[in-house]
C-alpha positions, 0 to 999 in steps of 0.5 A, spaced: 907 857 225 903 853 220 899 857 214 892 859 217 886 861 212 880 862 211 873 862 206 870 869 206 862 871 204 861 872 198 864 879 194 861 882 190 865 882 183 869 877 186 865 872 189 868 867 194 875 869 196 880 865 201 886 868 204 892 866 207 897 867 212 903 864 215 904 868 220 897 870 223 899 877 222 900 879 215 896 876 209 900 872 206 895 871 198 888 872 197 885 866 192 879 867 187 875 860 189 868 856 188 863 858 191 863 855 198 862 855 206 865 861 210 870 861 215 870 864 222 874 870 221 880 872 226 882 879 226 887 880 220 881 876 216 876 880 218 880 888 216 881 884 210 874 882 208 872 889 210 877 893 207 876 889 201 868 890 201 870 898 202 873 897 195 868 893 192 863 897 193 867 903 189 871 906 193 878 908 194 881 908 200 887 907 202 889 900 204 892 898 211 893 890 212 900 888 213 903 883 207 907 877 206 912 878 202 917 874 203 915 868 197 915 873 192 923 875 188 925 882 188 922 882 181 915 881 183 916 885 188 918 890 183 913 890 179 907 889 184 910 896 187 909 899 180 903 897 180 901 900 186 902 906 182 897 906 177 892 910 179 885 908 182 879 909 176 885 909 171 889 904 166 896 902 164 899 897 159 904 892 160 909 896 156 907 902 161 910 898 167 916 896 163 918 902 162 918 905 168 922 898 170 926 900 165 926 893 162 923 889 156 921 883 159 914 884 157 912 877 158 916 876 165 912 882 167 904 879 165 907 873 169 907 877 175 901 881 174 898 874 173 901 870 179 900 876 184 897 873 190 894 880 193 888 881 188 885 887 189 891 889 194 896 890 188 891 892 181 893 888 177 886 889 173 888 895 172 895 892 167 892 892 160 895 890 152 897 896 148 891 893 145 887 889 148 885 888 156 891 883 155 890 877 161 887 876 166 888 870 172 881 871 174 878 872 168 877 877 163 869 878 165 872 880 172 878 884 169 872 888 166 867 889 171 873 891 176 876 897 170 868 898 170 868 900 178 873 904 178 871 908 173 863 909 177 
């Protein structure tokens, strides 16, 4: 099946957000954008953009939308797993998620939190320096309203 996407109504804190999918059945990435016109949304799209709104509006909740896995290596599939762990409202560095990986490749791991390609999904805005907010794919202005929102 050829890849499908679609342009989401604005978010709030996020903006304009387009998502992908290969199979039309599970969500393959989800990509920050410039301000542009909104698609048509089938149904996956549609429980994506809802259950994204539910999150932004800050609350936690559990998510439900089938992923695409399978252009990602086991290593960032590792780490987007630890990732996940990382409790809503809540912070851990990337020295943190090493450990729990019981690695050192500090480096490879802040390039997985950077190419994730499920924003949101898997919180990479919760992966911090051990003195800083470290980086932050989308900027470090959303990176802070997002650890903002969690906390409310």
């Amino acid at each position: 099946m050829k890849e499908q996407f679609a342009i989401l109504p604005e978010l709030p804190i996020v903006g304009t957000l387009k998502l992908s999918t290969r199979d039309g059945l599970s969500l393959s990435s989800i990509n920050v954008v410039k301000k542009t016109k909104p698609t048509e949304l089938n149904p996956l799209f549609r429980q994506c953009f809802e259950e994204l709104g539910i999150f932004l509006a800050g609350k936690d909740h559990k998510w439900t939308i089938k992923l695409d896995f399978t252009e990602l290596s086991d290593f960032q599939i590792s780490v987007l797993k630890e990732m996940k762990n990382i409790p809503h409202g809540k912070v851990a560095s990337y020295k943190d998620l090493a450990i729990q990986l019981n690695s050192k490749a500090y480096q490879a791991i802040g390039s997985a939190c950077g190419s994730n390609p499920f924003l949101l999904i898997y919180p990479c805005h919760r992966v911090v320096g051990t003195k800083n907010l470290g980086g932050f794919a989308h900027g470090l202005e959303m990176k802070r309203k997002l650890i903002a929102l969690e906390k409310n």
